[in-house]
ChimeraX commands (.cxc) that place a marker at each C-alpha (Angstrom):
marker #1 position 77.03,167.29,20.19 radius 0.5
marker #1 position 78.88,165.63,17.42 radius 0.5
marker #1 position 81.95,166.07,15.76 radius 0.5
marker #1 position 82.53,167.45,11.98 radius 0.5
marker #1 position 84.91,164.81,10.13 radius 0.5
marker #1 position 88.42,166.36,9.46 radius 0.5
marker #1 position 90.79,166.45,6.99 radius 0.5
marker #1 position 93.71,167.03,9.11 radius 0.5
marker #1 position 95.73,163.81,9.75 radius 0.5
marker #1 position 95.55,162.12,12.83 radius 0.5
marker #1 position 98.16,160.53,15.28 radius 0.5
marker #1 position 101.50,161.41,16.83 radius 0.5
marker #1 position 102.95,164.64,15.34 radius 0.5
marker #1 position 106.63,163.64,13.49 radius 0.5
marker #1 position 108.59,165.80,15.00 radius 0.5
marker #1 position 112.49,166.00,15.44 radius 0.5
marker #1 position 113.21,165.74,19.24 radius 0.5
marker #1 position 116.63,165.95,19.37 radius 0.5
marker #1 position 119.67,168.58,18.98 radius 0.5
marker #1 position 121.02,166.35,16.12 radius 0.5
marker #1 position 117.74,165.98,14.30 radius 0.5
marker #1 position 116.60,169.56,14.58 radius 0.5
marker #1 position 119.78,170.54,12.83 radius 0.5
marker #1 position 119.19,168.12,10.12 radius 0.5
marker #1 position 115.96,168.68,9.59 radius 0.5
marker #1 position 116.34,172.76,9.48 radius 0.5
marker #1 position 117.09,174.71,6.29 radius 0.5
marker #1 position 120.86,175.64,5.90 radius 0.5
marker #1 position 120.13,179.51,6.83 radius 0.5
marker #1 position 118.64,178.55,10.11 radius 0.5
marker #1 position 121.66,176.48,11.39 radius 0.5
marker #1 position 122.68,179.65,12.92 radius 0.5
marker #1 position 120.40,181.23,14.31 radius 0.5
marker #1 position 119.79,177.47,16.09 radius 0.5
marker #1 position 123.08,177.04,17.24 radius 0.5
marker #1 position 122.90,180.45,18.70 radius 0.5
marker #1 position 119.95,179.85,20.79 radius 0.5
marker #1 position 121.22,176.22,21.37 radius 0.5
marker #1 position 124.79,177.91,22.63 radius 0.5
marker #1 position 122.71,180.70,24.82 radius 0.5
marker #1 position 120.27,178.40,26.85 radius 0.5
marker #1 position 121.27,177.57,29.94 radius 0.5
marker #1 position 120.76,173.52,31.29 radius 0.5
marker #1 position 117.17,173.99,33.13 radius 0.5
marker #1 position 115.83,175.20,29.47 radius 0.5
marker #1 position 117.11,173.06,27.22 radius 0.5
marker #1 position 114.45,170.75,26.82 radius 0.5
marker #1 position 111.94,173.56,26.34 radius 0.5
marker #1 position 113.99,175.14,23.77 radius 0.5
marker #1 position 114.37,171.84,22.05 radius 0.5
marker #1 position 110.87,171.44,21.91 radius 0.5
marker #1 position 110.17,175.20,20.05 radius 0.5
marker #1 position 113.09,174.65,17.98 radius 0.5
marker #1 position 111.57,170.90,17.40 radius 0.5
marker #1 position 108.79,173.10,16.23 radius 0.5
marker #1 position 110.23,175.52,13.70 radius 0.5
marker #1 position 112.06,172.62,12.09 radius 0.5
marker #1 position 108.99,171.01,11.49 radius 0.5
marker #1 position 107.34,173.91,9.97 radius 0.5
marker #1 position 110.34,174.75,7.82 radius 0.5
marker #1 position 110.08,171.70,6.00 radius 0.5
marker #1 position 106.06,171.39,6.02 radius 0.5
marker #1 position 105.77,171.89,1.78 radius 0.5
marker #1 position 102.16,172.88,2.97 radius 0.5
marker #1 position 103.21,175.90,5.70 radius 0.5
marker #1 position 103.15,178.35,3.06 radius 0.5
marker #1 position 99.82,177.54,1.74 radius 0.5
marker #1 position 97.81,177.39,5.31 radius 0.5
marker #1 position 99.66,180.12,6.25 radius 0.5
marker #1 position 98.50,182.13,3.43 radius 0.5
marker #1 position 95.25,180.91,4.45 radius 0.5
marker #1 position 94.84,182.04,7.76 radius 0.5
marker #1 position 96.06,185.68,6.65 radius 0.5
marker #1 position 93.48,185.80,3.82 radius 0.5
marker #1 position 90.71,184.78,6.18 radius 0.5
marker #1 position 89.87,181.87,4.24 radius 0.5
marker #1 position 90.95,179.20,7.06 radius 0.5
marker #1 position 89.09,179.27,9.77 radius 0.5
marker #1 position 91.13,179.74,13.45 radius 0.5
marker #1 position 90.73,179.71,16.59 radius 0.5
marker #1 position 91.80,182.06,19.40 radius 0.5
marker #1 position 93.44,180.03,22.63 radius 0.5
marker #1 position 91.11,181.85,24.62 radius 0.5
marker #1 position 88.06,179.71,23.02 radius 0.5
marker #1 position 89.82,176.67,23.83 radius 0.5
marker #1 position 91.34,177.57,27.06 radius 0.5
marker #1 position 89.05,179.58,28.52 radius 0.5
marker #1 position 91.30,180.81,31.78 radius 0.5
marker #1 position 93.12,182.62,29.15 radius 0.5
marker #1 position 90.10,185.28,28.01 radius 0.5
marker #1 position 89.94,185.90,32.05 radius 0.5
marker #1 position 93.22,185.40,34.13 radius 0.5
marker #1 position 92.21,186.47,37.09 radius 0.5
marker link #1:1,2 radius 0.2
marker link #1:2,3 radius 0.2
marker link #1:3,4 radius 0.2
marker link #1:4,5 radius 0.2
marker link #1:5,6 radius 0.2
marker link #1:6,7 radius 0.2
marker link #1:7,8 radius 0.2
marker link #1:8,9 radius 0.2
marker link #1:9,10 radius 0.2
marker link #1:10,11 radius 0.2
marker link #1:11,12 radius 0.2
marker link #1:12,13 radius 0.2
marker link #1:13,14 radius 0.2
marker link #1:14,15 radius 0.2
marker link #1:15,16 radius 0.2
marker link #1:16,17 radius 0.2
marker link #1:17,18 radius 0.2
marker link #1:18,19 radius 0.2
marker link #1:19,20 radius 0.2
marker link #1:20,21 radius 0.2
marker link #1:21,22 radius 0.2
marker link #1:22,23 radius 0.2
marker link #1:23,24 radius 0.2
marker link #1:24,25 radius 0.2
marker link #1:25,26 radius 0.2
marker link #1:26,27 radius 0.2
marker link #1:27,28 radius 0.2
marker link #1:28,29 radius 0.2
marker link #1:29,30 radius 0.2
marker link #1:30,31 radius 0.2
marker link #1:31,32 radius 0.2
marker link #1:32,33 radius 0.2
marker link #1:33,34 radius 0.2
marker link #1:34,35 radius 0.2
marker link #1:35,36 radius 0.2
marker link #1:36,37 radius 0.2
marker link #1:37,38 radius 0.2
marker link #1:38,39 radius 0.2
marker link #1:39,40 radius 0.2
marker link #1:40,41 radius 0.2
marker link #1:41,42 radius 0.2
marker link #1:42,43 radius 0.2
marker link #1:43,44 radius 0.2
marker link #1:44,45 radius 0.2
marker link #1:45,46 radius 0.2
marker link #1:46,47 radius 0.2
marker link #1:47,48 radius 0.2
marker link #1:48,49 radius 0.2
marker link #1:49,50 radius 0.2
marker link #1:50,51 radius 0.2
marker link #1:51,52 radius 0.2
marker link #1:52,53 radius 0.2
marker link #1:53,54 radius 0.2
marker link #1:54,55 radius 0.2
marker link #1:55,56 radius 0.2
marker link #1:56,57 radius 0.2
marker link #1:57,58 radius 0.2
marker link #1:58,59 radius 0.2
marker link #1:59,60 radius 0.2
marker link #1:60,61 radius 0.2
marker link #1:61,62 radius 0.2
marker link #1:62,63 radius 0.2
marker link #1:63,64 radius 0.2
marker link #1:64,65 radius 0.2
marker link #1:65,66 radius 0.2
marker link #1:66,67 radius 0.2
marker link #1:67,68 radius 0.2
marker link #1:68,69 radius 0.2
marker link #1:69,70 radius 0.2
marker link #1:70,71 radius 0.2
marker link #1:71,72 radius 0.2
marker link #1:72,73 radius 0.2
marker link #1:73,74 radius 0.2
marker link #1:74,75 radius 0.2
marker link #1:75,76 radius 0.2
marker link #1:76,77 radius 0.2
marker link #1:77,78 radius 0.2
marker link #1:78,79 radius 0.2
marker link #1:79,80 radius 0.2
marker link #1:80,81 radius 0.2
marker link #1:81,82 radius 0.2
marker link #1:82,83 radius 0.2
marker link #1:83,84 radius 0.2
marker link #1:84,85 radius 0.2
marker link #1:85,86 radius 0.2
marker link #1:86,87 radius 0.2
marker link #1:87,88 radius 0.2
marker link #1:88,89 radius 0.2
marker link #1:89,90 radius 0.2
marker link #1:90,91 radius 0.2
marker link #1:91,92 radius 0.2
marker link #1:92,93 radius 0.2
view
């Protein structure tokens, strides 16, 4: 088996970790909505919901997001479904 060459970039994903960084890095009309869920998590969640805010920040200021997003929904990107990579998922017994 080999692998196909990619043109996705390689290495450690640049992603804000922190309260303070997620805020900068968000758009203005998500500040809210973040401090909200910041405000409503309690102390044992935090660094989970750091992480998937970590996550929308990064997407929000991706220039690309809209484009491989519009992708995927067109069909013209090709996916695949968690199950295919973790198999336990298709059949959670």
């Amino acid at each position: 088996m080999t692998a196909q060459p990619s043109d996705q970039p390689t290495g450690p994903i640049d992603r804000p970790r922190t309260p303070g960084a997620i805020r900068r890095a968000l758009p203005a009309d998500r500040h809210h909505d973040f401090r909200a869920a910041l405000d409503g998590t309690e102390a044992e969640d935090l660094f989970a919901m750091v992480a998937l805010w970590g996550a929308v920040a990064q997407t929000a200021t991706d220039p690309e997001v809209d484009a491989a997003t519009a992708a995927v929904r067109a069909g013209t990107e090709r996916v695949h479904g968690l199950d295919a990579i973790f198999p336990v998922l298709a059949d959670p017994r």
